[in-house]
NUTOR-95252 format. One record per residue (C-alpha): y, x, z negated; residue in one letter. Coordinates in Angstrom, 1 decimal. Each point is the difference from the previous one (the first is absolute). Layout:
// NUTOR-95252
+--------+--------+--------+----+
|     py |     px |     pz | aa |
+--------+--------+--------+----+
|      Y |      X |      Z |  A |
...
+--------+--------+--------+----+
This chain:
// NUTOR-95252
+--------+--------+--------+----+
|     py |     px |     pz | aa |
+--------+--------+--------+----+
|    0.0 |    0.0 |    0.0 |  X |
|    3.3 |    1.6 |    1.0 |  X |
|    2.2 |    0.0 |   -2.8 |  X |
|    3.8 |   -1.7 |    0.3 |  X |
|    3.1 |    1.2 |    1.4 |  X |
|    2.2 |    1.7 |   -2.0 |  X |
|    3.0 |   -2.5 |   -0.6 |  X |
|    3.6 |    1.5 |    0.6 |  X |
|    3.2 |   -0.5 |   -0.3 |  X |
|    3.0 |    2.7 |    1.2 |  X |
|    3.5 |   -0.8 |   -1.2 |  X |
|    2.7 |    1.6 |    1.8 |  X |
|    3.6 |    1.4 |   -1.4 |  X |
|    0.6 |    0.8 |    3.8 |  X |
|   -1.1 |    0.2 |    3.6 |  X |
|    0.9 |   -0.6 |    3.2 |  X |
|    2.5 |   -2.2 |   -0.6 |  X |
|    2.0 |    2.6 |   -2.0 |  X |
|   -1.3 |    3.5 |    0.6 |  X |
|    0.7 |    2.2 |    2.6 |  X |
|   -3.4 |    2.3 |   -0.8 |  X |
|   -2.4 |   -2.6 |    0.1 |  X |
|   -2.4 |    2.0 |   -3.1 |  X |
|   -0.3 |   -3.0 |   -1.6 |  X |
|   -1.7 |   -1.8 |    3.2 |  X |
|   -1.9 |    2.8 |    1.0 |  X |
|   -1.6 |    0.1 |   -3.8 |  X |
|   -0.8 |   -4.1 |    0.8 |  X |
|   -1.8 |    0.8 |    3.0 |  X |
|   -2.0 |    2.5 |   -1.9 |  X |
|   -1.5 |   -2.2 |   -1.9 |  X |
|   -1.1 |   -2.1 |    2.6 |  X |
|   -4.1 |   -0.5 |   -0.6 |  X |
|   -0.1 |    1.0 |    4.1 |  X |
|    1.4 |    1.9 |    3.0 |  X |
|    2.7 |   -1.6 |    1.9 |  X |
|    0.3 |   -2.5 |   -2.5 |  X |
|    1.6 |   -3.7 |    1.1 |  X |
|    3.1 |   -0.5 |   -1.8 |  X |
|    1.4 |   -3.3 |   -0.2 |  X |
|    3.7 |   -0.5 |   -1.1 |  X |
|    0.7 |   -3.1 |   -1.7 |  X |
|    4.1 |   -0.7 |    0.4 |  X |
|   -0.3 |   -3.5 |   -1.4 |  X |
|    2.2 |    0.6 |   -3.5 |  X |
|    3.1 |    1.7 |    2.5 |  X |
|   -0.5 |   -3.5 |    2.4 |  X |
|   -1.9 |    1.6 |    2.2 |  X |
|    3.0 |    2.3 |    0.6 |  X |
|    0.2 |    1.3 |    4.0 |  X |
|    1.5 |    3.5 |   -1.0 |  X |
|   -2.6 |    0.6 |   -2.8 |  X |
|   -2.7 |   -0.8 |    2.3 |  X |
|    1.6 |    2.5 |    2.9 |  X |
|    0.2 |    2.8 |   -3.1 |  X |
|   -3.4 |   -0.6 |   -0.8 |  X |
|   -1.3 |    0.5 |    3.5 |  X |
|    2.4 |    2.6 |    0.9 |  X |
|   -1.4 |    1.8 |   -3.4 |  X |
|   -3.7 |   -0.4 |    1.1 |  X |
|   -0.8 |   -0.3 |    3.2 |  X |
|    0.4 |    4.2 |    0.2 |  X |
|   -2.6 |    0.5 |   -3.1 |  X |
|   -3.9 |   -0.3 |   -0.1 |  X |
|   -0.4 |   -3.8 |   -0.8 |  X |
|    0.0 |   -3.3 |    2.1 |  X |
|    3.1 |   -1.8 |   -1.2 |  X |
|    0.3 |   -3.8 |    0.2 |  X |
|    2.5 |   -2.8 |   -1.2 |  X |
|   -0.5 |   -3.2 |   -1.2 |  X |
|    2.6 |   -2.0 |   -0.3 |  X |
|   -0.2 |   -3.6 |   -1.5 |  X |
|    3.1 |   -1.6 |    0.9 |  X |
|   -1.1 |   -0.2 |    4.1 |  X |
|   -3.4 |   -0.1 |   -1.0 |  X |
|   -2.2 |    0.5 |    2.7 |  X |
|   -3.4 |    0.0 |   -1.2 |  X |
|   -2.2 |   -3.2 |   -1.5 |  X |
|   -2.1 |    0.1 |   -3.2 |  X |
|   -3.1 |    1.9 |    1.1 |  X |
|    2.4 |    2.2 |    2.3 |  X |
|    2.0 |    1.0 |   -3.7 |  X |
|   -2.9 |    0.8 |   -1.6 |  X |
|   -1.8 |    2.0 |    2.3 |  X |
|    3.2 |    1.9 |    0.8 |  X |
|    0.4 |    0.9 |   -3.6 |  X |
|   -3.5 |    0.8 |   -1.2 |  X |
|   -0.2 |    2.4 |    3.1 |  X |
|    2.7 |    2.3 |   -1.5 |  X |
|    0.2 |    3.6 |   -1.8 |  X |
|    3.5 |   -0.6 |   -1.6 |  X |
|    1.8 |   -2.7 |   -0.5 |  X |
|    3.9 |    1.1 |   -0.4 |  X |
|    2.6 |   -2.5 |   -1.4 |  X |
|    3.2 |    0.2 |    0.4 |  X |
|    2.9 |   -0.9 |   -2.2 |  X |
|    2.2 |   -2.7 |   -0.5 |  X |
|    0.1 |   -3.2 |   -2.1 |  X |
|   -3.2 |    0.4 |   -2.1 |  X |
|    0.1 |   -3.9 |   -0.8 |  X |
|    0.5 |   -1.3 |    3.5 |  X |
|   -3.1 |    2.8 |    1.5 |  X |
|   -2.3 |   -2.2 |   -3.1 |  X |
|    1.0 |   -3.0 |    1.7 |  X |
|   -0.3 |   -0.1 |    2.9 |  X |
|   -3.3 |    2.1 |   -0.1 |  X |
|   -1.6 |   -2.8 |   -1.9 |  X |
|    1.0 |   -2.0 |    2.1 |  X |
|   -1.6 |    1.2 |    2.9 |  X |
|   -2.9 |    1.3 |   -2.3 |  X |
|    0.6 |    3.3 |    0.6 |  X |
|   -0.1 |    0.4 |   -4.1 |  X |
|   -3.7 |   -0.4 |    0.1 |  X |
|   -0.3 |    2.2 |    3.0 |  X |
|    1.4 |    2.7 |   -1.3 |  X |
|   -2.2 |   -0.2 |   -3.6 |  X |
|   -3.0 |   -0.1 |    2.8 |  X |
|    1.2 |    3.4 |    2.0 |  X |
|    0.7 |    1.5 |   -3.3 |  X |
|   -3.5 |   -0.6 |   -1.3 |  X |
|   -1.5 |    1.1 |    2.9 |  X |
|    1.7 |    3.7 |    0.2 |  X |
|    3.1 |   -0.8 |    2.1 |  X |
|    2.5 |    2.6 |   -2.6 |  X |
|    2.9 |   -2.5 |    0.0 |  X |
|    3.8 |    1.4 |   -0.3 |  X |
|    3.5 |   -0.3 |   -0.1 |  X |
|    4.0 |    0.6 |   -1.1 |  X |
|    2.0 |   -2.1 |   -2.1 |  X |
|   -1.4 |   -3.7 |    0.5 |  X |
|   -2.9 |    1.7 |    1.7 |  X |
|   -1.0 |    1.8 |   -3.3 |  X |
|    0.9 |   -3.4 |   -2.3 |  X |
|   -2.1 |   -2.3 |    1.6 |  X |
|   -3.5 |    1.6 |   -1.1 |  X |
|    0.6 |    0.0 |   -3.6 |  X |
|   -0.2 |   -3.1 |   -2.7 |  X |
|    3.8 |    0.5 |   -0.3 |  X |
|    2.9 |    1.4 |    1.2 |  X |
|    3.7 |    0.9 |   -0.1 |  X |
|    2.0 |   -1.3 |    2.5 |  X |
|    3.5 |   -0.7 |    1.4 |  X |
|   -1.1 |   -2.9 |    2.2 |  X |
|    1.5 |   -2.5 |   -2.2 |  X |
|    3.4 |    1.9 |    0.0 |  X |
|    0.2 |    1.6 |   -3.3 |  X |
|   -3.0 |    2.0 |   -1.1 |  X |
|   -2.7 |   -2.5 |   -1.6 |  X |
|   -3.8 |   -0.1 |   -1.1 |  X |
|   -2.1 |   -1.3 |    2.9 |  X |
|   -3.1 |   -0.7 |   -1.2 |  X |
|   -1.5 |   -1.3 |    2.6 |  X |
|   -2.0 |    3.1 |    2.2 |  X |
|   -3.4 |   -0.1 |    1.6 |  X |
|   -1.5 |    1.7 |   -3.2 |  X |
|   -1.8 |    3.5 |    2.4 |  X |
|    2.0 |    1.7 |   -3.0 |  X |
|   -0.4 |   -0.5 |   -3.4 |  X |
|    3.6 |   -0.4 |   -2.1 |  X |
|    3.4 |    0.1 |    1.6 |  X |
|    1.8 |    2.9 |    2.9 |  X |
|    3.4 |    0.9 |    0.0 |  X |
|    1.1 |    1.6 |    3.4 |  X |
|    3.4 |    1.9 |    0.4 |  X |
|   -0.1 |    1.1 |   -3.6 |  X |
|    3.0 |    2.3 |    0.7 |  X |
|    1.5 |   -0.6 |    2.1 |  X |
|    1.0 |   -3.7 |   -0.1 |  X |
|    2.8 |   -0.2 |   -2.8 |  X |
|   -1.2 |   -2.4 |   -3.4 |  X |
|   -3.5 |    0.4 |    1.4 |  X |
|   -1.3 |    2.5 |   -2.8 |  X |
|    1.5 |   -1.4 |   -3.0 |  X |
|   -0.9 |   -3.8 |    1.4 |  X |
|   -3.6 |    0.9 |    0.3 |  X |
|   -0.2 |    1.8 |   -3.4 |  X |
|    1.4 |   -2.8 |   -1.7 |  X |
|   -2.2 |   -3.0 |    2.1 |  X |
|   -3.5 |    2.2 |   -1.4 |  X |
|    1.4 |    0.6 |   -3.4 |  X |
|    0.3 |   -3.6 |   -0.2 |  X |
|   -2.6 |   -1.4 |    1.6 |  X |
|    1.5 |   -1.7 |    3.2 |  X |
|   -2.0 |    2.2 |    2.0 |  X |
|   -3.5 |    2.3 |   -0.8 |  X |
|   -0.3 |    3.6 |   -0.2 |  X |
|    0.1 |    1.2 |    3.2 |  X |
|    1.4 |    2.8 |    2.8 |  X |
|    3.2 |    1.0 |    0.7 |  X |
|    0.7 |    2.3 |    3.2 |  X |
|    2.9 |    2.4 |    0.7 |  X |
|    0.9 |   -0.2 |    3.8 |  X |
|   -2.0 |    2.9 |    1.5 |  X |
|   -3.1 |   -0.7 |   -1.7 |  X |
|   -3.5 |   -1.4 |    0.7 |  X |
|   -2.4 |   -1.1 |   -2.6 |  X |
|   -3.8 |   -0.8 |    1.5 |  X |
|   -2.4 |   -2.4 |   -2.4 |  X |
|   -3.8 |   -0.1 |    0.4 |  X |
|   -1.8 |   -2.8 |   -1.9 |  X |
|    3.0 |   -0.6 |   -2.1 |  X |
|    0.0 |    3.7 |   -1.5 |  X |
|    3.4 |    2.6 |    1.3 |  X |
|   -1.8 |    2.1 |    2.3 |  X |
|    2.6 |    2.2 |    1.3 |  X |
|    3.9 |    0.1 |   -0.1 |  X |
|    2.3 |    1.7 |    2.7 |  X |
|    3.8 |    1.2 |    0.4 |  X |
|    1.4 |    0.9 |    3.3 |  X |
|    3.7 |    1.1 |   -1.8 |  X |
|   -0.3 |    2.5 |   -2.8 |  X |
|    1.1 |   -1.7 |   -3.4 |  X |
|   -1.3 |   -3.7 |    1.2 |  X |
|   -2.3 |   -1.2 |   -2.1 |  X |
|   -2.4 |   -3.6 |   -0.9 |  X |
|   -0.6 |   -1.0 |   -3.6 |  X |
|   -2.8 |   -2.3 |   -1.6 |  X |
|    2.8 |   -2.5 |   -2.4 |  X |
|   -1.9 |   -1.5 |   -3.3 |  X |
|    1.9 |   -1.7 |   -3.0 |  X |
|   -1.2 |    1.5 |   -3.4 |  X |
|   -0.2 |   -3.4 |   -1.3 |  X |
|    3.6 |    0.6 |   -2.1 |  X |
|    1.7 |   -1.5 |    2.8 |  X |
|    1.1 |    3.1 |    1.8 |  X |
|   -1.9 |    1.6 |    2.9 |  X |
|   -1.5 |    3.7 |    1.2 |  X |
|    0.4 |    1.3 |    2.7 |  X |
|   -3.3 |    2.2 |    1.3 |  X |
|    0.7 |    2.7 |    2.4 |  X |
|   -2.9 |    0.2 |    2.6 |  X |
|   -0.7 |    3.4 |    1.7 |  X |
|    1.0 |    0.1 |    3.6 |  X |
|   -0.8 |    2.9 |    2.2 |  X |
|    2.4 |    0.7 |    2.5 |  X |
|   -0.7 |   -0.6 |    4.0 |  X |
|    1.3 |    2.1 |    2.6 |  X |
|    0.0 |    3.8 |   -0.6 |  X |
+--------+--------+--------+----+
């Protein structure tokens, strides 16, 4: 009996979208499970965003993969159509955005369960800002306007993710304080720059493509004030 995939998760401080190096994509498309792995990128939380698409393909039609898009606002593609598409991938790559719209409108096209079905089956799912948020029980977003709780994720990762952890003014001390209290679970909070992979729920590995960036595991002590946990990164690049 073969045993089961390895489940994981990468969340993404950075990327295509906002690197010029593109180390943190060439460390995703290491850990692709095969050669010339089939990315898909999933634009749905930036509305299926023209531009973001173009810098997505632009970023890998040149590298070793099979880049795809699937967009969700033109849908093309029936029921059978979306599910074989996305169990047939390597990666799956989300892009940012509103974190609370992408939840939407992917369980509205069921695209939710999808993605819990590529993810159990060895598809290493990934992305940047909402991209990183939805795979956890929780999150911290801005896509209510001021930064809020959003308890409301697809569950791949346990506890709560905090993206742009500085680099997004209020962000730190707004996450701190939503642990300490218990708005949100423990969880992970990135730097921009940095990549955090997750296999079966345990941190695996953690990244920085910019020297001082860093990613830190954020518990309360249970006396209403929280710790921050730095995890070691090795650097990519030379």
């Amino acid at each position: 009996m073969r045993p089961a995939p390895a489940r994981r998760v990468a969340l993404l401080g950075g990327g295509f979208s906002t690197d010029d190096d593109g180390l943190l994509d060439d460390w995703v498309l290491a850990q692709a499970p095969a050669p010339r792995p089939r990315v898909s990128f999933v634009p749905t939380a930036s509305g299926d965003a023209d531009a973001y698409v173009e810098q997505f393909l632009d970023a890998f039609h040149g590298r070793d993969c099979r880049p795809s898009v699937l967009r969700l606002f033109r849908r093309e593609l029936d029921d059978e159509e979306l599910r074989t598409y996305l169990l047939s991938q390597d990666i799956v790559y989300v892009g940012g955005g509103s974190t609370a719209n992408l939840l939407a409108v992917w369980r509205a096209h069921g695209v939710d369960r999808l993605m819990r079905e590529a993810h159990s089956r060895g598809a290493l799912v990934c992305g940047i800002s909402a991209g990183a948020n939805c795979w956890a029980d929780a999150c911290h977003t801005d896509s209510f306007g001021p930064l809020t709780p959003l308890r409301d994720g697809l569950g791949l990762v346990a506890g709560s993710v905090c993206p742009h952890y500085d680099s997004e003014p209020g962000r730190c001390t707004s996450y701190r304080t939503s642990v300490a209290q218990g708005h949100l679970p423990a969880g992970w909070a990135l730097e921009d720059g940095v990549g955090v992979l997750l296999e079966n729920g345990r941190f695996k590995e953690g990244v920085t493509r910019s020297r001082g960036s860093r990613a830190y595991r954020v518990v309360t002590n249970g006396a209403n004030l929280a710790e921050e946990r730095e995890l070691t990164c090795r650097p990519l690049g030379r």
